[in-house]
Each structure stands twice: as structure tokens, then as C-alpha cells.
C-alpha positions in Angstrom: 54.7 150.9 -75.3 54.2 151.7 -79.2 52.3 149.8 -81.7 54.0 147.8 -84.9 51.7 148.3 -87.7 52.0 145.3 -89.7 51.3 145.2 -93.7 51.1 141.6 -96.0 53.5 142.3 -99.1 53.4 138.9 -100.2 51.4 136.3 -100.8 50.7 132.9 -98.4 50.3 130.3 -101.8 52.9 128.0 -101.2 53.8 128.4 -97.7 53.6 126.4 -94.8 50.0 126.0 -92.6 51.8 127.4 -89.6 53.1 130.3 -91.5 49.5 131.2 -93.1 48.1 131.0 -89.7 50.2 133.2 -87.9 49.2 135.8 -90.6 45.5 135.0 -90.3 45.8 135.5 -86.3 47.5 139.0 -87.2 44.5 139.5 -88.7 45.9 139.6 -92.4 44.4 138.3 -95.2 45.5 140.0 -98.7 48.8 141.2 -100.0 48.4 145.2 -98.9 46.0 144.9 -96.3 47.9 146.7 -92.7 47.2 146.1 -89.0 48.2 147.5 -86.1 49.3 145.7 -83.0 50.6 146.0 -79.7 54.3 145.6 -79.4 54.6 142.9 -77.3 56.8 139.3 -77.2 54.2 137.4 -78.6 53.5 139.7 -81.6 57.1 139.7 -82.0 56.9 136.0 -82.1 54.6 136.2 -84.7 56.3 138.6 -87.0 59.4 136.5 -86.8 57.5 134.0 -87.8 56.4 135.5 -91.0 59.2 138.0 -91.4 59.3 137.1 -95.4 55.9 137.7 -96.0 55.1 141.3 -94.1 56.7 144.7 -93.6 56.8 146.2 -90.2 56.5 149.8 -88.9 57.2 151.9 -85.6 53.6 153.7 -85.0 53.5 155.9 -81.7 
């Protein structure tokens, strides 16, 4: 399986609590800041999630 490396382009200010802690448990906290996870359901779960708020990239 690949890894989805995840990157915050906007910011959580006026967004819903679920929403900003689905990005803290990706393990984001500033607009920029990247992380890479394993491409799995649940991560895609999450990304759905915050799909407005992140960019998302194939890393082998």
C-alpha cells in the first residue's frame, strides 16, 4: 500500500469541533504543516471529512 501525504491549506477558525479534530488526529496543526499517513479506510474517512481544509498527495 502507498502513503497519502496530507498538507493543511486552510485554516480551522470557524469550522465545526468535529472538523478541527479530525485535523488534530492527522496530526495537523497550522496552515502548511504536511503529514504522511497510511492509505487506509479510516484515513480516508478522515480526509473526507476535511476535504476543504487539506490537499492530498500519492507518496510511494
Amino acid at each position: 500500500m502507498s502513503d497519502l501525504k496530507i498538507t493543511q491549506t486552510k485554516s480551522v477558525i470557524s469550522e465545526k469541533r468535529n472538523q478541527r479534530e479530525t485535523l488534530r488526529t492527522l496530526g495537523l496543526r497550522r496552515i502548511g504543516q504536511s503529514t504522511v499517513r497510511p492509505d487506509n479506510p479510516q484515513v480516508r474517512g478522515m480526509i473526507r471529512t476535511v476535504a476543504h481544509l487539506v490537499a492530498v498527495e500519492e507518496v510511494d
